[in-house]
C-alpha positions as CSV (number, residue, x, y, z in Angstrom):
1,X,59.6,117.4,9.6
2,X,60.5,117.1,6.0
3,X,58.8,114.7,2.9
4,X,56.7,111.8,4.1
5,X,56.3,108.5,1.7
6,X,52.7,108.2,2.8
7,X,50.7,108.3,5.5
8,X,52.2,105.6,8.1
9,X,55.8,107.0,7.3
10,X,53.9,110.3,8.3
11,X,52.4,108.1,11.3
12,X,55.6,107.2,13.0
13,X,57.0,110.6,12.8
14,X,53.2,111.7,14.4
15,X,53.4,109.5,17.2
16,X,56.9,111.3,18.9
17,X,55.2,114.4,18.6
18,X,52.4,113.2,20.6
19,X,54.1,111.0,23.6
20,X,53.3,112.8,25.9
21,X,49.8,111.8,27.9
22,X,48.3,114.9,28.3
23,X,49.3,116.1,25.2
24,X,47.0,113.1,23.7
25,X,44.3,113.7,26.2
26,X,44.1,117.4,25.1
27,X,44.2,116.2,21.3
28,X,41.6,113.3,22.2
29,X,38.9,115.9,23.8
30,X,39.2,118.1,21.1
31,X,38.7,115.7,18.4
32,X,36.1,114.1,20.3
33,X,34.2,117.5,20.5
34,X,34.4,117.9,16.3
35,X,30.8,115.6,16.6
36,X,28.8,116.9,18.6
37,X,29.7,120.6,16.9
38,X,28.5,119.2,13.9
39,X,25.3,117.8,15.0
40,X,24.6,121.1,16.4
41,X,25.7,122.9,13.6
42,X,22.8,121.2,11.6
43,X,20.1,121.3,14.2
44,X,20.9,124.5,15.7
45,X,22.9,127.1,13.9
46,X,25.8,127.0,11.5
47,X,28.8,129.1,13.5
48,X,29.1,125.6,15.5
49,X,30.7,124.3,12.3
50,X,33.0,126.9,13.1
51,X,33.4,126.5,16.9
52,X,34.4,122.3,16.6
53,X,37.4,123.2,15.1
54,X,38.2,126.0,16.9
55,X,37.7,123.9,19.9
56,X,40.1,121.0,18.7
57,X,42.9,123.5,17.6
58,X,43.0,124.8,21.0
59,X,43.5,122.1,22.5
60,X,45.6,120.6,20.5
61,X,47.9,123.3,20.1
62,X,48.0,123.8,23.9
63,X,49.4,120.1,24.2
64,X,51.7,120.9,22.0
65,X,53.0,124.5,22.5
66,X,52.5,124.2,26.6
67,X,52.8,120.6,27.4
68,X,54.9,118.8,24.5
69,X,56.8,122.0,23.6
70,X,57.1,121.1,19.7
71,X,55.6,122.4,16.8
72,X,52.4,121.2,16.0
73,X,52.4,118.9,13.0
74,X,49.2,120.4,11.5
75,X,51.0,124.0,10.3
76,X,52.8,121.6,7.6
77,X,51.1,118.7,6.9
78,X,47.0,119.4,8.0
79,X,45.1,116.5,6.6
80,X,47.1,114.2,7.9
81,X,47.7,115.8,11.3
82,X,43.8,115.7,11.1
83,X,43.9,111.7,10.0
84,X,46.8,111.1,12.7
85,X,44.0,112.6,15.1
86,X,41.3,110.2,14.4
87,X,43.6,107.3,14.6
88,X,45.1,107.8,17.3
89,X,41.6,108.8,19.1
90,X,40.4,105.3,17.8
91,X,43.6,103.7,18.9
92,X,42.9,105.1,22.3
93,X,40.3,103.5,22.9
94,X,40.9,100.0,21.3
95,X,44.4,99.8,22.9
96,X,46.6,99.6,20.4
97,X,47.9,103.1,21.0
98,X,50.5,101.8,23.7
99,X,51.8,99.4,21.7
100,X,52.2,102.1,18.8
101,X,54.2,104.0,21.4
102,X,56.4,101.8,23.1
103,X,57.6,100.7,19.5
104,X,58.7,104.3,19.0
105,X,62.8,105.0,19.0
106,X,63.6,105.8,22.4
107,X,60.4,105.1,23.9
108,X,60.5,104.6,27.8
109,X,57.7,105.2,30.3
110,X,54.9,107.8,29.9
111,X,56.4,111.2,31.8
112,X,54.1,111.7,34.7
C-alpha cells in the first residue's frame, strides 16, 4: 500500500481490500449511520458528532480486522479511505459495484 497517482489508482487498490461481502455490508452500515449522527448532533447534542464516526470505524475496522483480515486502508491514506466509503456505498446501491469488482485481478465469486 505504497504512493497512489490519484484517487481511482487509489480506487482499484480499495476495491481488493474490500471484496469481501460482509466486509462491505459492515463498511456500508457504518457509513450509512455518519447521517443520521449528524442530524442529531445538531438537534440534540454535540457528542453524536462524535459517536457517527466512532460507529463507522467500528465497523469498518471489524470487516477488516475480523472478516477481510487486512489492514484497513484508512491508517494510511484517511480521506480517501473515507471517499472510497461513500462511493462504494453509492455504488451499492446503483449497481455498479459488481461490475467494479468482477473487473478486479483475480476476481472470482463473492466467498460465502
Amino acid at each position: 500500500m505504497g504512493a497512489f497517482r490519484d484517487f481511482e489508482d487509489f480506487w482499484l487498490f480499495y476495491l481488493g481490500e474490500h471484496r469481501h461481502p460482509a466486509n462491505r455490508a459492515l463498511h456500508a452500515l457504518g457509513t450509512a449511520g455518519l447521517l443520521p449522527a449528524a442530524v442529531l448532533g445538531l438537534c440534540l447534542h454535540p457528542a453524536w458528532f462524535a459517536a457517527g464516526p466512532a460507529f463507522a470505524y467500528a465497523l469498518a475496522w471489524t470487516g477488516h480486522l475480523a472478516v477481510e483480515r487486512n489492514r484497513p486502508a484508512t491508517w494510511r491514506h484517511p480521506w480517501w479511505s473515507l471517499r472510497g466509503d461513500v462511493r462504494m456505498l453509492r455504488r451499492m446501491f446503483d449497481g455498479r459495484l459488481r461490475r467494479d469488482l468482477a473487473a478486479l485481478p483475480g476476481a472470482g465469486p463473492d466467498p460465502p
